[in-house]
Backbone as CSV, one residue per row, in Angstrom:
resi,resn,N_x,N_y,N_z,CA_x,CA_y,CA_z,C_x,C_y,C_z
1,UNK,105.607,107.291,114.185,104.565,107.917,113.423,103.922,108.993,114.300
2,UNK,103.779,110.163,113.619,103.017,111.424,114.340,101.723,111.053,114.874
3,UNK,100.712,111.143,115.607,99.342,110.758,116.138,99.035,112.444,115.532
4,UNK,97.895,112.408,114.699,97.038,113.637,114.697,95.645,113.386,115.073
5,UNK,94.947,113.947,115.714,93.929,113.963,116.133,92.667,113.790,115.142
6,UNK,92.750,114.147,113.778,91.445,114.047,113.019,91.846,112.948,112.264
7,UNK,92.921,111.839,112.494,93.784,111.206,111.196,93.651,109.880,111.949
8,UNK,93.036,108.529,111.439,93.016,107.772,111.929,93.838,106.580,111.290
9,UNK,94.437,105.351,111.149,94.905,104.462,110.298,95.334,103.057,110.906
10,UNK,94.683,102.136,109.285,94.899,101.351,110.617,95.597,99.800,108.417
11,UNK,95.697,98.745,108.870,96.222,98.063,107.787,95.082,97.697,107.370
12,UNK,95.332,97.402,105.843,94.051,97.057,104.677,94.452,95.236,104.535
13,UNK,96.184,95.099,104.629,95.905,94.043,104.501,97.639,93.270,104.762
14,UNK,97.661,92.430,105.511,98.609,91.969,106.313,99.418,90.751,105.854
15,UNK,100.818,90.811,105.396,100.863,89.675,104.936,101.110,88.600,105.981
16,UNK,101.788,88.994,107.465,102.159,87.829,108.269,100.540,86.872,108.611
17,UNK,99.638,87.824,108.253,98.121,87.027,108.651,97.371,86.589,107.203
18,UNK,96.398,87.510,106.090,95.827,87.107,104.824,96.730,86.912,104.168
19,UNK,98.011,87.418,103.703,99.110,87.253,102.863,99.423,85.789,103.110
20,UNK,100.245,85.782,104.432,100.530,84.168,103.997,99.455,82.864,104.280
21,UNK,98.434,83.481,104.162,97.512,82.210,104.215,96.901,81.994,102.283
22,UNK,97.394,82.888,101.919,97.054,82.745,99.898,98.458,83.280,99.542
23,UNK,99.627,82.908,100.395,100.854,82.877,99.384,101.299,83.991,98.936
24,UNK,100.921,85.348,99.249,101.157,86.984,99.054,102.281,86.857,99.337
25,UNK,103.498,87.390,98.775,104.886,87.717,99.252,105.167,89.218,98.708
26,UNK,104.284,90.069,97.991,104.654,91.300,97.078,103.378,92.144,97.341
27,UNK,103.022,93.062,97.436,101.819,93.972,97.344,102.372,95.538,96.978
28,UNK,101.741,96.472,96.299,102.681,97.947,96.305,101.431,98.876,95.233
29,UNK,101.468,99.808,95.742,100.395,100.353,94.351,98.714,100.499,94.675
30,UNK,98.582,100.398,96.542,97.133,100.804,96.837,96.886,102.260,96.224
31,UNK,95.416,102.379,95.902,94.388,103.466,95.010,93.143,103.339,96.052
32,UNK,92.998,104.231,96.908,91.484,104.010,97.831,90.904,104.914,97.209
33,UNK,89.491,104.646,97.244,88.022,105.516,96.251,87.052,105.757,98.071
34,UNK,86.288,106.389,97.972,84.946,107.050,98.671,83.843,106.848,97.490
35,UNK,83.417,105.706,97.908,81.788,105.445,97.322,80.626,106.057,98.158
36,UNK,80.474,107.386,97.596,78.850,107.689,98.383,77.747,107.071,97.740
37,UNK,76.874,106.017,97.735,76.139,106.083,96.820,74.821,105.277,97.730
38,UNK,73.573,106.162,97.386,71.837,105.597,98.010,71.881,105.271,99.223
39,UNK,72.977,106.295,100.499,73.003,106.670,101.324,73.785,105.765,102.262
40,UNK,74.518,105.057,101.504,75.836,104.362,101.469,77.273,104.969,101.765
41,UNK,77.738,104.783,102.437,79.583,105.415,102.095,80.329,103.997,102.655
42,UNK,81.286,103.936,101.176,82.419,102.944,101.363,83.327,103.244,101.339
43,UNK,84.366,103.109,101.528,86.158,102.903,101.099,86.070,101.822,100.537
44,UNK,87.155,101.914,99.267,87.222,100.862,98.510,88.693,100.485,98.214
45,UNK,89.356,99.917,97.987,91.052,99.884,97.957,90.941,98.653,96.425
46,UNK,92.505,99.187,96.052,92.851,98.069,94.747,93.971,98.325,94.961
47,UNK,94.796,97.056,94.979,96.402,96.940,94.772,96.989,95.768,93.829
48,UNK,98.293,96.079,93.599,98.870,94.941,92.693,99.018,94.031,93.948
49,UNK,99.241,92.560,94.052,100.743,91.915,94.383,100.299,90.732,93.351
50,UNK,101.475,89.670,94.473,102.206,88.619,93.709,102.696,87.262,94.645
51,UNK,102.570,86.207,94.377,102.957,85.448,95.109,104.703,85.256,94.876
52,UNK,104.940,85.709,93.878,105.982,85.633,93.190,107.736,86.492,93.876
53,UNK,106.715,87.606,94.906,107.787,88.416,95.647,108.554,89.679,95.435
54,UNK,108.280,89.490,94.163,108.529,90.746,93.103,107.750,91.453,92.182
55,UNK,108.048,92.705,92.270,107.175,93.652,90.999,107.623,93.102,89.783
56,UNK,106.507,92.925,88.830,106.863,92.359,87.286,106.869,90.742,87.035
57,UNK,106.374,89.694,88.442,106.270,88.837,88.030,104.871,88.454,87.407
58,UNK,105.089,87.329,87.122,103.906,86.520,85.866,102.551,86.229,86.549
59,UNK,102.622,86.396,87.972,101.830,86.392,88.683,101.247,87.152,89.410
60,UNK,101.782,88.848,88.792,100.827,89.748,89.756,99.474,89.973,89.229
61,UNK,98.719,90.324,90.384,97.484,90.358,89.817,97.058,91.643,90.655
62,UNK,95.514,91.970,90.879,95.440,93.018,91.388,94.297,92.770,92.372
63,UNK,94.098,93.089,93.405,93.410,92.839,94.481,92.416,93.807,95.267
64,UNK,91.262,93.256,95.959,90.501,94.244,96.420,89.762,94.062,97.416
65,UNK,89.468,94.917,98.131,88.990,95.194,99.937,88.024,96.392,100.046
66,UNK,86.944,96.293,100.910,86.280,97.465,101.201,85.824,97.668,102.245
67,UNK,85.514,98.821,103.227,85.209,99.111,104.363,84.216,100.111,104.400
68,UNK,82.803,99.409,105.277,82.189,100.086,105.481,81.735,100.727,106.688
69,UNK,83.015,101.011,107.759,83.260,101.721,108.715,84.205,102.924,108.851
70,UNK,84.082,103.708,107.869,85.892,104.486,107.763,86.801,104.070,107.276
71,UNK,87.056,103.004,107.050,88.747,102.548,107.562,89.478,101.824,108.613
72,UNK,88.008,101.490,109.153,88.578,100.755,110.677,88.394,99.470,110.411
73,UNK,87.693,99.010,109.717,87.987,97.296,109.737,87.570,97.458,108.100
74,UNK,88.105,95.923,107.182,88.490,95.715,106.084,88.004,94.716,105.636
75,UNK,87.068,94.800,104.354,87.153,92.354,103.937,88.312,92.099,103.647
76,UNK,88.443,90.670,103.546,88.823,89.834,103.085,89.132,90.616,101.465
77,UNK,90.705,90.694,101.407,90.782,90.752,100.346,90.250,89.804,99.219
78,UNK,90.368,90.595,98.036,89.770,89.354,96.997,90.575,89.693,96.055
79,UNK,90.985,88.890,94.584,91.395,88.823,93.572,90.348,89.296,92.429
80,UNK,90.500,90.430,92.127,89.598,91.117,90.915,90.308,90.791,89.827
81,UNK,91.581,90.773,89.191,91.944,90.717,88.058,93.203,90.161,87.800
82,UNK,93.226,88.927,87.103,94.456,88.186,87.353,94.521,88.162,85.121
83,UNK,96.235,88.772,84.810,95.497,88.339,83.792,96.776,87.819,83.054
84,UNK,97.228,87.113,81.657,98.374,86.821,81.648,99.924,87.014,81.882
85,UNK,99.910,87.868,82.323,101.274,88.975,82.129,101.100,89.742,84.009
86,UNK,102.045,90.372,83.906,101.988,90.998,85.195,101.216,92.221,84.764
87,UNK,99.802,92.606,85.864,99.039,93.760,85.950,99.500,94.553,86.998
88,UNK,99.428,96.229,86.249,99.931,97.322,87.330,99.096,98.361,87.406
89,UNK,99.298,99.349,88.372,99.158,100.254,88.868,97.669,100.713,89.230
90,UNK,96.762,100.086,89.574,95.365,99.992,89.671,94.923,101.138,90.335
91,UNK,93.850,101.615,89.351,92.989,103.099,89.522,91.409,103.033,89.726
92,UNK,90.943,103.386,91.188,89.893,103.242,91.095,88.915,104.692,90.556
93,UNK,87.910,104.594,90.476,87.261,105.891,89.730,85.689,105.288,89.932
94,UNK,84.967,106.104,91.205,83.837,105.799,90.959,82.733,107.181,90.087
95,UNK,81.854,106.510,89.863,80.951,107.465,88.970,79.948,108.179,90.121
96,UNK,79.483,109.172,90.317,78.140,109.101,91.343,76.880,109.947,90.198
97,UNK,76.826,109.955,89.179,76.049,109.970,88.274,75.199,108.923,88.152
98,UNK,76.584,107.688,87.917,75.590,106.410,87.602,75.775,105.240,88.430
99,UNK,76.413,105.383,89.292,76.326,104.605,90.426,77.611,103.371,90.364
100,UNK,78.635,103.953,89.323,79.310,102.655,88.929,80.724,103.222,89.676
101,UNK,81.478,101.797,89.393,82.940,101.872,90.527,83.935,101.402,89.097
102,UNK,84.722,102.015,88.818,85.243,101.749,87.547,86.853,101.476,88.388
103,UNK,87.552,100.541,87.251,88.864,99.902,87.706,89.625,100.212,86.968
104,UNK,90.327,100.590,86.636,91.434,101.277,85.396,92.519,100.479,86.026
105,UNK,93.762,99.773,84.794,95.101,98.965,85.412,95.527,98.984,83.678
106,UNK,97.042,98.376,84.383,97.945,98.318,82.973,98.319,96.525,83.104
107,UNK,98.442,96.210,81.698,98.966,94.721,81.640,100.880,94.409,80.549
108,UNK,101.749,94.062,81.224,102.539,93.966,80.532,102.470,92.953,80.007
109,UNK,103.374,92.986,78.325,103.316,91.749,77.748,104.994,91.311,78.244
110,UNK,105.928,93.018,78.091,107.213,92.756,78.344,107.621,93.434,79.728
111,UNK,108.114,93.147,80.569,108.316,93.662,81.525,110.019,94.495,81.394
């Protein structure tokens, strides 16, 4: 990997460490947002996975992490949206009008 000087990076979320301690075998489809808000700045991340190992199983759901250092350290992912069917492609969209963090995703019935 190139090193650039203004470009920093570092992992949101690991499966040999949080992954296999909740059974993650699939993740694909991070969306990071910049929340400025009441003198606040976050990074916010949403991704699919799956314990399942594969895109399109019955068990993907979509997941979420935020950092309020840059990018240099991360929570604990969490499970935002688990719903019958496999959920994809997760879009974050915050508002700075009204202060809201909006989640946009797709749900298959048929894969």
């Amino acid at each position: 990997m190139t090193e650039h000087p203004n470009v920093s990076y570092d992992w949101i979320f690991r499966f040999q460490s949080e992954g296999a301690s909740i059974g993650i075998t699939y993740c694909h489809m991070i969306n990071i947002e910049r929340v400025d808000y009441q003198g606040t700045t976050l990074l916010v991340g949403a991704w699919q996975a799956s314990e399942a190992g594969c895109e399109g199983a019955a068990g993907q759901h979509i997941r979420f992490s935020s950092s309020e250092d840059a990018g240099q350290t991360w929570s604990p992912s969490t499970c935002v949206m688990w719903g019958l069917h496999a959920i994809w492609s997760p879009i974050l969209h915050f508002d700075q009008a009204t202060g809201k963090l909006f989640l946009f995703y797709s749900e298959s019935r048929k894969v």
